[in-house]
N, C-alpha and C positions, 0 to 999 in steps of 0.2 A: 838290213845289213848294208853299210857302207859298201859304194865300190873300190875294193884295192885290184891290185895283183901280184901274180907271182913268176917266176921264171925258172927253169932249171936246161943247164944248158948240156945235161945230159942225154942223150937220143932215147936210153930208156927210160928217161925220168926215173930213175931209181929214189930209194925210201933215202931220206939227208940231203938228196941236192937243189933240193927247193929253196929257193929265195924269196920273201917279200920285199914288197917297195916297203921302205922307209919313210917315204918321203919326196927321198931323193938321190936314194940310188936301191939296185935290189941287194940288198946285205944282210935284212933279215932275216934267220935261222930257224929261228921257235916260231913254229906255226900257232901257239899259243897266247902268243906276244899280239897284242890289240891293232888289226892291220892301219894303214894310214892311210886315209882317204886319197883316192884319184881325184884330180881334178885337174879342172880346162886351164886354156892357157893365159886365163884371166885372173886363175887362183880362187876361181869357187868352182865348191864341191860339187863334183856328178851328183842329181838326180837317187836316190836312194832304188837300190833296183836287183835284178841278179840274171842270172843266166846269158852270160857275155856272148858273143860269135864276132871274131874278130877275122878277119880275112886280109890281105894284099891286093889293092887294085890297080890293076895295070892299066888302066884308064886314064884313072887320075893322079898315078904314082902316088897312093897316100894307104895307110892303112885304115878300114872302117871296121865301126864297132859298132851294131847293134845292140839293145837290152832292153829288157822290159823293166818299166818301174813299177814299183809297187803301188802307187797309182793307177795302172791298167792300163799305160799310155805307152807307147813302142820309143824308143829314143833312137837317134845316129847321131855319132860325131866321127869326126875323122882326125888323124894325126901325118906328119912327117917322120917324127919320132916316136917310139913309144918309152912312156905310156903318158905323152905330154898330149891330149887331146884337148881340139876347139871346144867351143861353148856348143852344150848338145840343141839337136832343134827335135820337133818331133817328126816320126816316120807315119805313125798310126793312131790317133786318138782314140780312146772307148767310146764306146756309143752311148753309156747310161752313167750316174753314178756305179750302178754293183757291178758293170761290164769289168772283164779284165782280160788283156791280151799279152800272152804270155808265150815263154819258148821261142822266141823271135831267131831266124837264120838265114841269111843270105845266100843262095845259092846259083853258080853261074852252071848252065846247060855244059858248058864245054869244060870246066875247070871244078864245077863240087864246092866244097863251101870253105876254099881255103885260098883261094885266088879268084878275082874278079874279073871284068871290064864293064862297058859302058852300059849292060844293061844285064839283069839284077832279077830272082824271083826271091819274095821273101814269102818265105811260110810262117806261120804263126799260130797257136792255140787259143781259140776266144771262147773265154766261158763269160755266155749272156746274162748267167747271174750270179756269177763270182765262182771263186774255186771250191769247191766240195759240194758242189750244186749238182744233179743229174744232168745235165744239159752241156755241151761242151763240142766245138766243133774246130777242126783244121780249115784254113784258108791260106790263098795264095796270092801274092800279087807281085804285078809287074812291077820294077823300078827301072827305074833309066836316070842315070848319074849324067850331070852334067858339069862344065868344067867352068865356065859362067855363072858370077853373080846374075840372079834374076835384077832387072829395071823396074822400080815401081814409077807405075805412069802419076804423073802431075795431075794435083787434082786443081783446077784451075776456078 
């Protein structure tokens, strides 16, 4: 599945008031109609993937989006706007080819997983040898956002 999205600016999301992105604005209607790819702010397409968790972080006044790709590899990007996000980098790689980490969601102690700051648990489901395997387990890990490009040291 492409990543799109959708919006409804209704509080109870009732049945009609959903919109797709287009493209380039949310106007689509018919949830039938072929969504249009999200992508960064380079004009290539997100990472093929699903299970979004999108949050507000007051940190770094941006919104982040977590996902897993179908790949088995965690992705983050972040936006000022939505749903115009950076180029994703990864959060979490798998361990193996059949590994797959999946259900990815950010969650802050103080705020739940709908508002952020500067530091971050993500939970995640990693199935060690893929999904419909017996084996499958929850993990957690600390993140801590920073508001700084990292420096790569000179190699001399």
């Amino acid at each position: 599945t492409v990543m799109s999205a959708a919006v409804s600016y209704d509080k109870s999301g009732r049945y009609g008031s959903w919109k797709k992105w287009d493209g380039e604005q949310f106007s689509l209607a018919d949830f039938k109609a072929e969504p249009a790819k999200l992508r960064d702010t380079n004009g290539n397409a997100l990472p093929l993937g699903a299970h979004p968790s999108i949050h507000w972080n007051t940190y770094l006044q941006l919104w982040v989006m977590v996902y897993n790709g179908y790949d088995g590899n965690i992705y983050i990007t972040s936006a000022r706007d939505l749903p115009y996000f950076s180029p994703v980098r990864f959060l979490k790689y798998r361990e193996s080819y059949y590994t797959k980490n999946w259900y990815p969601t950010l969650i802050s102690n103080k705020f739940g997983d709908r508002r952020g700051g500067r530091k971050m648990t993500l939970y995640y489901r990693n199935f060690p040898e893929g999904p419909g395997q017996k084996k499958s387990y929850f993990k957690k890990v600390i993140v801590k956002f920073s508001r700084e490009k990292r420096r790569r040291k000179k190699r001399e």
